[in-house]
CHARMM internal coordinates of N, CA and C (Angstrom, degrees):
IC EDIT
DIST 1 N 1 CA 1.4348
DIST 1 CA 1 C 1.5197
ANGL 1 N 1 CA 1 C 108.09
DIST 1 C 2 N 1.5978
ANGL 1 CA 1 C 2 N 119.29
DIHE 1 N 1 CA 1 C 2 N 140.68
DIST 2 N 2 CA 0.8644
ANGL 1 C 2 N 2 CA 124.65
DIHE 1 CA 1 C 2 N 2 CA 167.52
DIST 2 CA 2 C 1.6428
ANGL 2 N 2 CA 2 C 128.60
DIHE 1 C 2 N 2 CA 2 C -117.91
DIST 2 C 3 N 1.4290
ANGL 2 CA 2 C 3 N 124.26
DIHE 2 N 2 CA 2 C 3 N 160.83
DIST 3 N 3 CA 1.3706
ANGL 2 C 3 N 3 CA 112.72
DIHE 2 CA 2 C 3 N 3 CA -173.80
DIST 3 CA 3 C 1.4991
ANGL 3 N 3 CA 3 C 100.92
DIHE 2 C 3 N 3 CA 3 C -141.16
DIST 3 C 4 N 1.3243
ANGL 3 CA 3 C 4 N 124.56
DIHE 3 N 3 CA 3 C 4 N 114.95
DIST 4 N 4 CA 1.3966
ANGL 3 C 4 N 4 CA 131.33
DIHE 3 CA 3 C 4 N 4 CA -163.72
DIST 4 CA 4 C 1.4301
ANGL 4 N 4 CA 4 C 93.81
DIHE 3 C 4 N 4 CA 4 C -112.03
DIST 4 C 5 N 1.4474
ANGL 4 CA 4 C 5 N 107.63
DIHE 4 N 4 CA 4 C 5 N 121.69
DIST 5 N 5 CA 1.6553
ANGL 4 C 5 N 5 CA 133.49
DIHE 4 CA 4 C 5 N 5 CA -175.39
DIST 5 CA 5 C 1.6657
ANGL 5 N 5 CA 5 C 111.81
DIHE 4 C 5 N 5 CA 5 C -100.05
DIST 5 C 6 N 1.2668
ANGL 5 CA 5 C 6 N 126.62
DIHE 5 N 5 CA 5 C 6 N 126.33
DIST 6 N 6 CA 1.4732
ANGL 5 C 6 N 6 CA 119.78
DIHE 5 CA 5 C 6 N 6 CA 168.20
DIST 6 CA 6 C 1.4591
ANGL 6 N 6 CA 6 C 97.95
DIHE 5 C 6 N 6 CA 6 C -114.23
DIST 6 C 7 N 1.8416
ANGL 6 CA 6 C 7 N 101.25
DIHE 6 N 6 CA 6 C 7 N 138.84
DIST 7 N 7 CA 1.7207
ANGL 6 C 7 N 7 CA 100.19
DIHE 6 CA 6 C 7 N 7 CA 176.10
DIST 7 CA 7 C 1.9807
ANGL 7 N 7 CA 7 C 93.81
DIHE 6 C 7 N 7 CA 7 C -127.21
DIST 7 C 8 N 1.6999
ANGL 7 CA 7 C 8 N 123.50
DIHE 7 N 7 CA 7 C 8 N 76.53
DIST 8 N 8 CA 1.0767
ANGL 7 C 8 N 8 CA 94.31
DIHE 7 CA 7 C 8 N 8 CA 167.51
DIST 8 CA 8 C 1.6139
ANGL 8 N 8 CA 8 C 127.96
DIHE 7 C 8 N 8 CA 8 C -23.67
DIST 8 C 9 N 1.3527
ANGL 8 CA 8 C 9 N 104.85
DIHE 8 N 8 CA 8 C 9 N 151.22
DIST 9 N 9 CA 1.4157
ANGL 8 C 9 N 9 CA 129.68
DIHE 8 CA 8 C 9 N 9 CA 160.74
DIST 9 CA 9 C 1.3481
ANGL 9 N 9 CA 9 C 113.96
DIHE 8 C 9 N 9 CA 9 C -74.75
DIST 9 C 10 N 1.5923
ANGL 9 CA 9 C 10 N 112.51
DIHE 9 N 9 CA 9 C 10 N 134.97
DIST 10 N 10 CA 1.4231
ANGL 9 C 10 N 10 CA 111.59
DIHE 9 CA 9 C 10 N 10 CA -170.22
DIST 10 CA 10 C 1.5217
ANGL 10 N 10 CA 10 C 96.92
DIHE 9 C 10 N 10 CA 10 C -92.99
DIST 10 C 11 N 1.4608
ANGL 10 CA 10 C 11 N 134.81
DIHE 10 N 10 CA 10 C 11 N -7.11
DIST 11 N 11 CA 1.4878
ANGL 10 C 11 N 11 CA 124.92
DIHE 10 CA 10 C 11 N 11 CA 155.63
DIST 11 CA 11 C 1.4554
ANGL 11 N 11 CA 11 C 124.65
DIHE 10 C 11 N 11 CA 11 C -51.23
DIST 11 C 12 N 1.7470
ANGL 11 CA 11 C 12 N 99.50
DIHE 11 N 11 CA 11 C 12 N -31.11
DIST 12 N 12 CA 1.7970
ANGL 11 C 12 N 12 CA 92.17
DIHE 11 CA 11 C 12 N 12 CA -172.57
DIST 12 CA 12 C 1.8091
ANGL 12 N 12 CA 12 C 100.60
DIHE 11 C 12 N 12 CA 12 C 112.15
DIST 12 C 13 N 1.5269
ANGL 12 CA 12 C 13 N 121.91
DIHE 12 N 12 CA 12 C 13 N -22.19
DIST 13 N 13 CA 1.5539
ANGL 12 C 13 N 13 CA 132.34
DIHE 12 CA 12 C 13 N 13 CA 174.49
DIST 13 CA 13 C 1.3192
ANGL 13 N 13 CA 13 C 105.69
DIHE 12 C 13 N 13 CA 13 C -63.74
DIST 13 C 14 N 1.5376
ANGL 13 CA 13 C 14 N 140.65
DIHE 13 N 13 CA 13 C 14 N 111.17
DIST 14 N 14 CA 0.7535
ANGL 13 C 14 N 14 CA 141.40
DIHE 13 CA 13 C 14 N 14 CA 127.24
DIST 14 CA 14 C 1.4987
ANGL 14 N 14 CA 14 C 122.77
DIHE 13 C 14 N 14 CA 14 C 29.08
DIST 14 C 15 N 1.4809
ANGL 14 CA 14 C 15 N 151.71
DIHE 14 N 14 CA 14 C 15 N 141.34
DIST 15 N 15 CA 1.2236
ANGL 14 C 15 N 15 CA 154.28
DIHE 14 CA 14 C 15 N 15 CA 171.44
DIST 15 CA 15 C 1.3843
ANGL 15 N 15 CA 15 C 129.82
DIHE 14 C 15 N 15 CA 15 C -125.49
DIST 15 C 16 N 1.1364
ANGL 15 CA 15 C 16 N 156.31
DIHE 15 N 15 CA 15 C 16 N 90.08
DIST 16 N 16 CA 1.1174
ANGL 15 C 16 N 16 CA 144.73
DIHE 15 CA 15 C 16 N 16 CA 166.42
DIST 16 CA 16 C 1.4237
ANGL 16 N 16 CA 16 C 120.46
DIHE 15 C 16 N 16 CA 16 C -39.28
DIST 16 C 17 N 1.4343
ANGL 16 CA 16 C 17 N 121.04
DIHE 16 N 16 CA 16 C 17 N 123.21
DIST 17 N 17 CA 1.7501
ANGL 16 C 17 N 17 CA 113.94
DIHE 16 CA 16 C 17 N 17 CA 179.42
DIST 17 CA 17 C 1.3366
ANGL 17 N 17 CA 17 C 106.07
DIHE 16 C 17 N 17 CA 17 C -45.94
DIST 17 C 18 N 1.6442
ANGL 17 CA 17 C 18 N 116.27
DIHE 17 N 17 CA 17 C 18 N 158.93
DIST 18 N 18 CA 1.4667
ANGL 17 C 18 N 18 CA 122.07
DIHE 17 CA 17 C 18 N 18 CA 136.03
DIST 18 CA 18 C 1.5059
ANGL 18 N 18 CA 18 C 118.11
DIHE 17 C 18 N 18 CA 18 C -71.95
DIST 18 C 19 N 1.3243
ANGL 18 CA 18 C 19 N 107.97
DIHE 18 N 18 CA 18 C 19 N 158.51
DIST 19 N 19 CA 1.8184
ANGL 18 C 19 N 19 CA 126.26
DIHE 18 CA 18 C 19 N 19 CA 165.31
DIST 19 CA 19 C 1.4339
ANGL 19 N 19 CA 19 C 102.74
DIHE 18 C 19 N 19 CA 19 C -113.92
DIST 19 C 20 N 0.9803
ANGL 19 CA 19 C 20 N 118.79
DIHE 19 N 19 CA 19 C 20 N 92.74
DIST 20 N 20 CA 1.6150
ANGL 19 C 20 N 20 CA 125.28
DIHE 19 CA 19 C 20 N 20 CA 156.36
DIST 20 CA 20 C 2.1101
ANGL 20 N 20 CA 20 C 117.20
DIHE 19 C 20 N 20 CA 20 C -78.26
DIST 20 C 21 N 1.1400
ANGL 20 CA 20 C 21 N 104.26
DIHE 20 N 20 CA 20 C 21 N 112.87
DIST 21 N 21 CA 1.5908
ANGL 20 C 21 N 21 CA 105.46
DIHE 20 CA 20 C 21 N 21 CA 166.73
DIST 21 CA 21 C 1.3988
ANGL 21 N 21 CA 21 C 104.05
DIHE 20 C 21 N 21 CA 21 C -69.12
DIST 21 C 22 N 1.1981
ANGL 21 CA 21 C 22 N 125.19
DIHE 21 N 21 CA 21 C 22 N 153.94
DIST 22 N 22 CA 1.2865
ANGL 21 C 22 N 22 CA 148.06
DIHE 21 CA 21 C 22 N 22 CA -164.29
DIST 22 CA 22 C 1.7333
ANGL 22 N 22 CA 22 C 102.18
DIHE 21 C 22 N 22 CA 22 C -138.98
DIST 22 C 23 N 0.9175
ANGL 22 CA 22 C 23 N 112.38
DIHE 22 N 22 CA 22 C 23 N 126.40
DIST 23 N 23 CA 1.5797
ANGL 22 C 23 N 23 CA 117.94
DIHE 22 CA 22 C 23 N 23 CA 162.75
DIST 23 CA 23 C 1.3400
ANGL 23 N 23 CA 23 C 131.74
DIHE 22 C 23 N 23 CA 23 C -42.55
DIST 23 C 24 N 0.9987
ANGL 23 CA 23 C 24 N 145.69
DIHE 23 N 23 CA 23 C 24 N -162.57
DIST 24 N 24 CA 1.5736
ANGL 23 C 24 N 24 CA 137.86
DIHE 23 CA 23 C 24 N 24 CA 154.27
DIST 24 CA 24 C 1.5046
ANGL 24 N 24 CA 24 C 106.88
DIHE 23 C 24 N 24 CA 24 C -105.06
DIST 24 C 25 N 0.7769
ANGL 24 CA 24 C 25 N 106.30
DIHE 24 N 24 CA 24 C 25 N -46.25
DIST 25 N 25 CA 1.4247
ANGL 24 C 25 N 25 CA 128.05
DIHE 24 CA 24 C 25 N 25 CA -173.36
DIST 25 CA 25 C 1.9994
ANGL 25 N 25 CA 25 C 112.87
DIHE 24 C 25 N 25 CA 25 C -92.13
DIST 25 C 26 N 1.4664
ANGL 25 CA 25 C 26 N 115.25
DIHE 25 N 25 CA 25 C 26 N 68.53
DIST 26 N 26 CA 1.1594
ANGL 25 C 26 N 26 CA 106.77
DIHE 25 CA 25 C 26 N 26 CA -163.12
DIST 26 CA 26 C 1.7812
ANGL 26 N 26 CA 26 C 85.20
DIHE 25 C 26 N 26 CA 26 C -166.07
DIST 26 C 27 N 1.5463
ANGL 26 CA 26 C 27 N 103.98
DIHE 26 N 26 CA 26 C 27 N 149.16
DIST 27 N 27 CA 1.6407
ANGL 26 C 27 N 27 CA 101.76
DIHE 26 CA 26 C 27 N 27 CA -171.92
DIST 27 CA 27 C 1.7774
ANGL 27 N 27 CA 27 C 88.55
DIHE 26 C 27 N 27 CA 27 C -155.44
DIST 27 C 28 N 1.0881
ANGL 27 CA 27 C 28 N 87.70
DIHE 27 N 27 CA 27 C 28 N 173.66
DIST 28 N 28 CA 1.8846
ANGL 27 C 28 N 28 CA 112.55
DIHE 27 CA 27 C 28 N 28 CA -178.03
DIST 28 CA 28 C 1.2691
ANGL 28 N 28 CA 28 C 121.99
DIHE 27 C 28 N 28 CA 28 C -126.24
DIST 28 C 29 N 1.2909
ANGL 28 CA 28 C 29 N 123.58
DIHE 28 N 28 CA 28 C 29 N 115.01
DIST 29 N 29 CA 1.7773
ANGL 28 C 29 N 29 CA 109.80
DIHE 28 CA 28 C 29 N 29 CA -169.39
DIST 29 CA 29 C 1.5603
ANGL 29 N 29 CA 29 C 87.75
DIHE 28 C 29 N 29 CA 29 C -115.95
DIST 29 C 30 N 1.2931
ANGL 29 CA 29 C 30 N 121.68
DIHE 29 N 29 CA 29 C 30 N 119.32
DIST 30 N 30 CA 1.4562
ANGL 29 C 30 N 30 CA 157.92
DIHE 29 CA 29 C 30 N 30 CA 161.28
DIST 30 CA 30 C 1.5770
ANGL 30 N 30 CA 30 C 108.61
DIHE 29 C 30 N 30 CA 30 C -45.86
DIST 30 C 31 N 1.4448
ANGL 30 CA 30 C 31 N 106.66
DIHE 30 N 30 CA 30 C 31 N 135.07
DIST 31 N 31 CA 1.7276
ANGL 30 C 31 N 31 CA 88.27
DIHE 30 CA 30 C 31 N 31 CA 154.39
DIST 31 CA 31 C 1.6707
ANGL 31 N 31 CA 31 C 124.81
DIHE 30 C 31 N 31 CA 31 C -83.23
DIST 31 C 32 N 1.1977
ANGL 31 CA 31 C 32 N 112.29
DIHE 31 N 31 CA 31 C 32 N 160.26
DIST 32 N 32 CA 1.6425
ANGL 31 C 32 N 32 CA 128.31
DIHE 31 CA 31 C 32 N 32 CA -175.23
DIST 32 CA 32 C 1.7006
ANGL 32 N 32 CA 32 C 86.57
DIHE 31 C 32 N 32 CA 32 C -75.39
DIST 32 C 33 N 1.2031
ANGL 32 CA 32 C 33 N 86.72
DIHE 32 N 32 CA 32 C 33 N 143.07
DIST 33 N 33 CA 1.8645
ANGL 32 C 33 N 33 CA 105.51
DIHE 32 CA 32 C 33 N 33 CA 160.98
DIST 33 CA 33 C 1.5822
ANGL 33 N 33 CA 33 C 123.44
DIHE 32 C 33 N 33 CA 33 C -94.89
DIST 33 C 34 N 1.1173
ANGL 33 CA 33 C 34 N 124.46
DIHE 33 N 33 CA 33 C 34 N 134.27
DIST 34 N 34 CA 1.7145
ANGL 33 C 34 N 34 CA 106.76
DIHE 33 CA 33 C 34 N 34 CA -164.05
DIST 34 CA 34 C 1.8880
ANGL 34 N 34 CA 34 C 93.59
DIHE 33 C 34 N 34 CA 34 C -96.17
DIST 34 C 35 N 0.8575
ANGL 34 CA 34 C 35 N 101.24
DIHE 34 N 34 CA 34 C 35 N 107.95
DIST 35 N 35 CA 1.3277
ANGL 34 C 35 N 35 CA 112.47
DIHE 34 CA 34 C 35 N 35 CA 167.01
DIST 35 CA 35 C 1.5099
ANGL 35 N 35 CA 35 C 126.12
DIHE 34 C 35 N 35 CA 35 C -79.65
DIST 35 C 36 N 1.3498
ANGL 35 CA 35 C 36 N 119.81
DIHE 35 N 35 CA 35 C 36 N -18.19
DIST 36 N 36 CA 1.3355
ANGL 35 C 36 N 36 CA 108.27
DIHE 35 CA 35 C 36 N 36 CA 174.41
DIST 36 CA 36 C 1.2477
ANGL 36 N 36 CA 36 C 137.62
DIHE 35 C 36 N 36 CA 36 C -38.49
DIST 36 C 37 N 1.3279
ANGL 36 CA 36 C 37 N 142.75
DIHE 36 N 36 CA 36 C 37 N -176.09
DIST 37 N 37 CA 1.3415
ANGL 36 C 37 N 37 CA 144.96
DIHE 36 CA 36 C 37 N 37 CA -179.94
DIST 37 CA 37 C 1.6603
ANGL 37 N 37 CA 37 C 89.67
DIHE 36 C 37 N 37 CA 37 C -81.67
DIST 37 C 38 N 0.8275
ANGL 37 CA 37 C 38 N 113.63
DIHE 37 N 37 CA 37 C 38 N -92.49
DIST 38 N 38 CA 1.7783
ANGL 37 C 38 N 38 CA 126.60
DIHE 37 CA 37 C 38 N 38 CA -167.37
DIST 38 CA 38 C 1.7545
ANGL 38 N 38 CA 38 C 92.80
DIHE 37 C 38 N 38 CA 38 C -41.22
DIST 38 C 39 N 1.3621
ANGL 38 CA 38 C 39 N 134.79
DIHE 38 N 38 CA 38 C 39 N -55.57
DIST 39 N 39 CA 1.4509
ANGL 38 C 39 N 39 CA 127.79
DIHE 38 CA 38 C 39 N 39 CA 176.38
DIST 39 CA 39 C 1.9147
ANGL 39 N 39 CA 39 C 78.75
DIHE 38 C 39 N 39 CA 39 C 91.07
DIST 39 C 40 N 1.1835
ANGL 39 CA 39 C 40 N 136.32
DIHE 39 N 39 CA 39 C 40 N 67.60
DIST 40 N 40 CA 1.2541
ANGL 39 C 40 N 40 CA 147.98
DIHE 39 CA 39 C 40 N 40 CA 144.16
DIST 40 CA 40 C 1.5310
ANGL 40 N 40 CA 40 C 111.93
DIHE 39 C 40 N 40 CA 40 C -117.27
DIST 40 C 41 N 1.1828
ANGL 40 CA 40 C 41 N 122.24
DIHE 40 N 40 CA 40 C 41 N 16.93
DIST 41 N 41 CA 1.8374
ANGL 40 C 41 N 41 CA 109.47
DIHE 40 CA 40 C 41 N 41 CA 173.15
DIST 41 CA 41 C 1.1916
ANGL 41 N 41 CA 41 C 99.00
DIHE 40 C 41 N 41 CA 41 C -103.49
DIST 41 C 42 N 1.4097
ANGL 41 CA 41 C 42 N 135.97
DIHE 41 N 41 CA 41 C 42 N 28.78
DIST 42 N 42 CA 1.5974
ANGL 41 C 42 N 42 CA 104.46
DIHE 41 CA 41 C 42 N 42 CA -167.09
DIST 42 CA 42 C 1.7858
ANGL 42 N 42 CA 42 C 120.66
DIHE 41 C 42 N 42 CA 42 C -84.66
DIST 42 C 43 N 1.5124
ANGL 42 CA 42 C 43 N 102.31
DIHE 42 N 42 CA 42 C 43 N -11.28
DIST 43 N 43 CA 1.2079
ANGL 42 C 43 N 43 CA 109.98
DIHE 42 CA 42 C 43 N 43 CA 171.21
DIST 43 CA 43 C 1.2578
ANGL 43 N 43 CA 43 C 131.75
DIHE 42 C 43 N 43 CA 43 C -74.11
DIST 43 C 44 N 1.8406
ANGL 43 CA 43 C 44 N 101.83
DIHE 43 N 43 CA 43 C 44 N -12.61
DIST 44 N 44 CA 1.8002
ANGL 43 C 44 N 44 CA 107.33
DIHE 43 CA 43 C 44 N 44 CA 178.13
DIST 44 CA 44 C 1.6492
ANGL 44 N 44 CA 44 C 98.69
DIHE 43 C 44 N 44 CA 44 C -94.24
DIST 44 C 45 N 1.5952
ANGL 44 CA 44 C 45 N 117.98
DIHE 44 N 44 CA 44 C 45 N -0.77
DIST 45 N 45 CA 1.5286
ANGL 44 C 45 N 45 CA 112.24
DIHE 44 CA 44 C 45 N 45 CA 157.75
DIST 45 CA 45 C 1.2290
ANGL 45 N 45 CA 45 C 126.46
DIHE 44 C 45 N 45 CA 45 C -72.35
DIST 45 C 46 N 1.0869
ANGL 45 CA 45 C 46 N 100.19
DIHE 45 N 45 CA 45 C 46 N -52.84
DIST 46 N 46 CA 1.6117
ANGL 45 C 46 N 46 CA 128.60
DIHE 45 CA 45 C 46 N 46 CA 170.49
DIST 46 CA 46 C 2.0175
ANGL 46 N 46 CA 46 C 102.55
DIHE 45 C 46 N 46 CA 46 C -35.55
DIST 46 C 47 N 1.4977
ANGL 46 CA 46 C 47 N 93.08
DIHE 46 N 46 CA 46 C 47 N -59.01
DIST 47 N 47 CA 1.8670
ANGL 46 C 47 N 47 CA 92.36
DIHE 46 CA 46 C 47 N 47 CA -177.12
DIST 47 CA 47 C 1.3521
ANGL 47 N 47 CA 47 C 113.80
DIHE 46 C 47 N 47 CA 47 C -71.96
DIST 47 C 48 N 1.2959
ANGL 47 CA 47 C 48 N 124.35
DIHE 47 N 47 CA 47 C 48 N -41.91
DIST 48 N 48 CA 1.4154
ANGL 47 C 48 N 48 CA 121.21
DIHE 47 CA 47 C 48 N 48 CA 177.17
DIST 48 CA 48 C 1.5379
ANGL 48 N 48 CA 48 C 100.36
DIHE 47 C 48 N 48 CA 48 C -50.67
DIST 48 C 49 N 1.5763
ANGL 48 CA 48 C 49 N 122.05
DIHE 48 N 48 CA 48 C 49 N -51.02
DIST 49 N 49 CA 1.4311
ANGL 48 C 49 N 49 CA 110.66
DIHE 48 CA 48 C 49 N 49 CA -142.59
DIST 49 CA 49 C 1.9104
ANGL 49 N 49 CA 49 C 89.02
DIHE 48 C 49 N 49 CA 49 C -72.13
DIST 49 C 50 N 1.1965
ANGL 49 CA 49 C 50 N 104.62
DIHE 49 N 49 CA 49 C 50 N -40.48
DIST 50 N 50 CA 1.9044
ANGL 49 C 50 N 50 CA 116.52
DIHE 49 CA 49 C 50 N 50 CA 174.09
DIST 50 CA 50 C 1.6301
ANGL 50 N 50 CA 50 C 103.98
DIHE 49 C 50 N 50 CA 50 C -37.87
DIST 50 C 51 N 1.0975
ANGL 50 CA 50 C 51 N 111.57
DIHE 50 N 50 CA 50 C 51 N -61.22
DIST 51 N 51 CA 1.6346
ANGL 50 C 51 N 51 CA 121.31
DIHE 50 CA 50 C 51 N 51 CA -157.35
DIST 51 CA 51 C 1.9936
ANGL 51 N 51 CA 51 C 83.50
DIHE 50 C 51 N 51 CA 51 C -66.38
DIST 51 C 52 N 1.3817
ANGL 51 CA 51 C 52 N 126.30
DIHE 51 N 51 CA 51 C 52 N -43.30
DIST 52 N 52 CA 1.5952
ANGL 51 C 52 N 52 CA 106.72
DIHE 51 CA 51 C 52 N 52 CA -147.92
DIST 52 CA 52 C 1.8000
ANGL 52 N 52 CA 52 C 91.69
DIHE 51 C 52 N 52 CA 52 C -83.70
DIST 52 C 53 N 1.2748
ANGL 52 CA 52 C 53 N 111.49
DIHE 52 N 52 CA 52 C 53 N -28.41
DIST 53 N 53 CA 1.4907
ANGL 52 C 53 N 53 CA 117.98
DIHE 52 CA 52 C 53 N 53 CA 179.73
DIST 53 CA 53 C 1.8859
ANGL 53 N 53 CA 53 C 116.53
DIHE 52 C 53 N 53 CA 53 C -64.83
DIST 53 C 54 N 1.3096
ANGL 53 CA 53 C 54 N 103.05
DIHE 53 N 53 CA 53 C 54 N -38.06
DIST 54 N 54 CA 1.6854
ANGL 53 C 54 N 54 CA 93.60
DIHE 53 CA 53 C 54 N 54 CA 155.15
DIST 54 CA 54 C 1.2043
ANGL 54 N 54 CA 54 C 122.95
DIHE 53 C 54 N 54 CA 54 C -98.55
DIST 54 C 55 N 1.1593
ANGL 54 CA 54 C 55 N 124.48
DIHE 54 N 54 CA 54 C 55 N 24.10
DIST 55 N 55 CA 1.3691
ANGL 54 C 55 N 55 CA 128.76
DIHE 54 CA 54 C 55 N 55 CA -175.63
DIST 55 CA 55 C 1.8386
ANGL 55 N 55 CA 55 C 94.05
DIHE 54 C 55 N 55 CA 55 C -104.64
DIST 55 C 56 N 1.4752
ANGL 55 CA 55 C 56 N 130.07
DIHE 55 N 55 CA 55 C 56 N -72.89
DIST 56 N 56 CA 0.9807
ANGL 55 C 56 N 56 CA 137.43
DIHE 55 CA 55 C 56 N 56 CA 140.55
DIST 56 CA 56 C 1.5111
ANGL 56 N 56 CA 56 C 105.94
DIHE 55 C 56 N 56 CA 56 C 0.82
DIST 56 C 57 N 1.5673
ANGL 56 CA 56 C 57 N 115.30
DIHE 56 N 56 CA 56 C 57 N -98.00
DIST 57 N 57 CA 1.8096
ANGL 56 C 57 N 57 CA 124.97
DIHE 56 CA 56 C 57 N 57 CA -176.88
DIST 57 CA 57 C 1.3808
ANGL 57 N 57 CA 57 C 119.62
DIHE 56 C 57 N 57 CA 57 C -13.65
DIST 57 C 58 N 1.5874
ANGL 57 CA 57 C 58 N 99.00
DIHE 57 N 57 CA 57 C 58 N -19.48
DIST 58 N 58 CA 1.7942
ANGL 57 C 58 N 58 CA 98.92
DIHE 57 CA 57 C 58 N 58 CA -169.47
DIST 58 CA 58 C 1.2361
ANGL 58 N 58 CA 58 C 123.45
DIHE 57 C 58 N 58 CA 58 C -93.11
DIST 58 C 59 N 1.7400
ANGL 58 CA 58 C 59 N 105.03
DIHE 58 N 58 CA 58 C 59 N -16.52
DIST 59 N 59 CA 1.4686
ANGL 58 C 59 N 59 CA 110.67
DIHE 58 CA 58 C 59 N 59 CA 166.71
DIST 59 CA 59 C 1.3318
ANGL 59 N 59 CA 59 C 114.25
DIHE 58 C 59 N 59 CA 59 C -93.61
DIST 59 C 60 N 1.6673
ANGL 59 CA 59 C 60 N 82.16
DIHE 59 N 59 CA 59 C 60 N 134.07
DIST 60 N 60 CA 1.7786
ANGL 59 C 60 N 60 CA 109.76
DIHE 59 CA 59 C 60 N 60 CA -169.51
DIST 60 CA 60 C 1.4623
ANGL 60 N 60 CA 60 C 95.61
DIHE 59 C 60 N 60 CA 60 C -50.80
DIST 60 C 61 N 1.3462
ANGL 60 CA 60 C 61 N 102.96
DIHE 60 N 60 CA 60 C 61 N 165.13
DIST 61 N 61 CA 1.3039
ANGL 60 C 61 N 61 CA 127.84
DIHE 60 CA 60 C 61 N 61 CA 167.30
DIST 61 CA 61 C 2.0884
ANGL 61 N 61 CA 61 C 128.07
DIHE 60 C 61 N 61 CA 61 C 46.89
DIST 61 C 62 N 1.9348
ANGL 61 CA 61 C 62 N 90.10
DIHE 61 N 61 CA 61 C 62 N 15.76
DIST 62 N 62 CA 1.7176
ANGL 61 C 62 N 62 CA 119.82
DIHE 61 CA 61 C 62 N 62 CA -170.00
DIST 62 CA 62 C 1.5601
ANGL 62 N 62 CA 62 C 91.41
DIHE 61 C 62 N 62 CA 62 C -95.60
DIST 62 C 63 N 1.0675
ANGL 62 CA 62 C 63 N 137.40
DIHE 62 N 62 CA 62 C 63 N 139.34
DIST 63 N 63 CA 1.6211
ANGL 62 C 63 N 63 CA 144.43
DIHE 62 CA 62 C 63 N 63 CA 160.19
DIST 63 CA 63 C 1.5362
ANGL 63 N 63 CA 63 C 99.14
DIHE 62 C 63 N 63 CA 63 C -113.43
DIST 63 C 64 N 1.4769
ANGL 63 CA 63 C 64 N 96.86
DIHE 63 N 63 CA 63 C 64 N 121.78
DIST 64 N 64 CA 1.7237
ANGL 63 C 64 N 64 CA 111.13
DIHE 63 CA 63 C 64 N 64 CA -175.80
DIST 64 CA 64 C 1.2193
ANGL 64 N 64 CA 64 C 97.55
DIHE 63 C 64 N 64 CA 64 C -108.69
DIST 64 C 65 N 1.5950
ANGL 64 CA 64 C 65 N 109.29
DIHE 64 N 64 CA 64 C 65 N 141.86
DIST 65 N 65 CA 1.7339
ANGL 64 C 65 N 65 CA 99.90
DIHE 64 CA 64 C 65 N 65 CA 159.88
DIST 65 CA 65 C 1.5679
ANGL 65 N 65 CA 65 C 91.99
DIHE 64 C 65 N 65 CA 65 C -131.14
DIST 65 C 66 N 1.4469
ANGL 65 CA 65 C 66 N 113.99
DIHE 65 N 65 CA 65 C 66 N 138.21
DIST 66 N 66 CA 1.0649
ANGL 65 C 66 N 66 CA 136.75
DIHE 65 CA 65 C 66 N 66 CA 160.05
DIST 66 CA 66 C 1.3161
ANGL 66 N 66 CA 66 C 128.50
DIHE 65 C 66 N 66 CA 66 C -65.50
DIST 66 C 67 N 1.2329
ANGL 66 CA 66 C 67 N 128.42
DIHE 66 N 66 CA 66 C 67 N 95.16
DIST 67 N 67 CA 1.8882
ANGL 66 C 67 N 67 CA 99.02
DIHE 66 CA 66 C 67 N 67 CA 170.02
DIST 67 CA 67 C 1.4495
ANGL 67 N 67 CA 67 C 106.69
DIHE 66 C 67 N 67 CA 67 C -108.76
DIST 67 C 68 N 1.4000
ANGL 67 CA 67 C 68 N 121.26
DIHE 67 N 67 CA 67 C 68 N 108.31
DIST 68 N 68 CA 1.2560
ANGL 67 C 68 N 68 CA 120.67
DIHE 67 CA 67 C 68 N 68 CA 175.23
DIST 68 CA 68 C 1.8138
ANGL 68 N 68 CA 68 C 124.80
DIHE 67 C 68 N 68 CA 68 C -96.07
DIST 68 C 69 N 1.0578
ANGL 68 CA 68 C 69 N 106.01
DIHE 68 N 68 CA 68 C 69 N 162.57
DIST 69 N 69 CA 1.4965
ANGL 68 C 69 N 69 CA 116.85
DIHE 68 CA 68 C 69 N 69 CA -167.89
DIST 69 CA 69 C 1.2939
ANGL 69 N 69 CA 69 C 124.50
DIHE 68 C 69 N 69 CA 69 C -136.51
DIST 69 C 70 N 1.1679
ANGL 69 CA 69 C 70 N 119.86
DIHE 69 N 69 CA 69 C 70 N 93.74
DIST 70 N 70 CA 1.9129
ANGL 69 C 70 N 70 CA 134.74
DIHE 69 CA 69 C 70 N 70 CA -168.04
DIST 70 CA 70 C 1.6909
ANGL 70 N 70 CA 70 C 104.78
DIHE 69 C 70 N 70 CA 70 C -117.62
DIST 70 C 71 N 0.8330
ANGL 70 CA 70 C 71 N 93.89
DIHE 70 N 70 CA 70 C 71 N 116.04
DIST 71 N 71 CA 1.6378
ANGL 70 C 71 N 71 CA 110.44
DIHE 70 CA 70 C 71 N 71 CA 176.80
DIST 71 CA 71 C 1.7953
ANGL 71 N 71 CA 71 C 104.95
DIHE 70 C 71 N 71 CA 71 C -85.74
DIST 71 C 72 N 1.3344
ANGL 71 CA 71 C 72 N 125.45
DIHE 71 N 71 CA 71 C 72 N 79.21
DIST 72 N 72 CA 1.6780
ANGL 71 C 72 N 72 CA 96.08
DIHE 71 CA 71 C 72 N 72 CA 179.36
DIST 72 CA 72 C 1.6091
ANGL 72 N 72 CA 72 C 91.15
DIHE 71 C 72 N 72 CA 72 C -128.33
END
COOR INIT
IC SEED 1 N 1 CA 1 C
IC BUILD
């Protein structure tokens, strides 16, 4: 598997993508969106997405990437 990255140039020059290899065995745990009415749960997203990302980390030979999201 492959994952082809573009990082415009903050000059305005043109960029060629990156090719990043990816493992087989490698996953991404997302942050949760707080959907509530009031938009006060975002911290029980925040823990779920925490709790599944070390939960994940523990199996051998798994590459986790986290992308987390804290508003403070």
């Amino acid at each position: 598997m492959f994952v082809i990255r573009y990082w415009p140039s903050k000059q305005g020059n043109a960029q060629a993508p990156t090719i990043a290899a990816i493992s087989d065995k490698s996953i991404a745990v997302l942050p949760f969106t707080d959907m509530s009415q009031k938009k006060d749960q975002e911290y029980f997203g925040d823990g779920m997405a925490e709790e599944i990302l070390d939960l994940l980390a523990k199996i051998p030979g798994l590459t986790v990437i986290g992308l987390h999201h804290r508003s403070i």
